[in-house]
N, C-alpha and C positions, 0 to 999 in steps of 0.2 A: 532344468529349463525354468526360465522367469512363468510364474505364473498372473499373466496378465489382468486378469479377473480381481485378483486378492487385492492388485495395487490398485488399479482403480475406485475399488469398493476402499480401501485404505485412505485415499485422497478425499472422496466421497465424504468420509467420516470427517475429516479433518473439515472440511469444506464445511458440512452441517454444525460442527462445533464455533468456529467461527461465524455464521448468520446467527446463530444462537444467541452469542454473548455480545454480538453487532445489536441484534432487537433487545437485549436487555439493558444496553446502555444508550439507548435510543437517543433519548434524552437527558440533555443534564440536570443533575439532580442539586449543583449551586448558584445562585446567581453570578452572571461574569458581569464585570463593568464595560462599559464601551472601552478602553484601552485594553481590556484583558480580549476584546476581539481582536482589535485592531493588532496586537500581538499576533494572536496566532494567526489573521491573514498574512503579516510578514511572512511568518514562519511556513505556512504553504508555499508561498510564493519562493521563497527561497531555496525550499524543496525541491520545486519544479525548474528552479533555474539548473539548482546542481542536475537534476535528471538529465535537464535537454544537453546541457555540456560535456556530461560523462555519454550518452547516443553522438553526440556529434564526436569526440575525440574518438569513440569506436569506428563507427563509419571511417574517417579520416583516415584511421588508422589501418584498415581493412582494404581502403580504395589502394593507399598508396603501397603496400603488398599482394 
């Protein structure tokens, strides 16, 4: 029988290890140039495109079966 307790507590851990090394690179420790932002807001942005297109192709794909 799955022991419920152990994987939560398991997740837990995993969960606590990432905020950890989230607050230890908090901030950046080189200067970026204004285009080295401007980069990676692209690159969010383009992130977020793919996201909502691969949700929207699921749905679509889900309605129409």
């Amino acid at each position: 029988m799955v022991d419920i307790k152990r994987i939560v507590y398991h997740f837990l851990g995993i969960f606590d290890a990432v905020r950890t090394i989230n607050e230890r690179y908090k901030h950046p420790r080189i200067q970026m140039t204004p285009m080295v932002r401007i980069s990676l807001l692209m690159l969010r942005l383009y992130l977020a495109f793919i996201i909502i297109i691969l949700i929207y192709k699921f749905i679509s794909i889900a309605i129409v079966k």
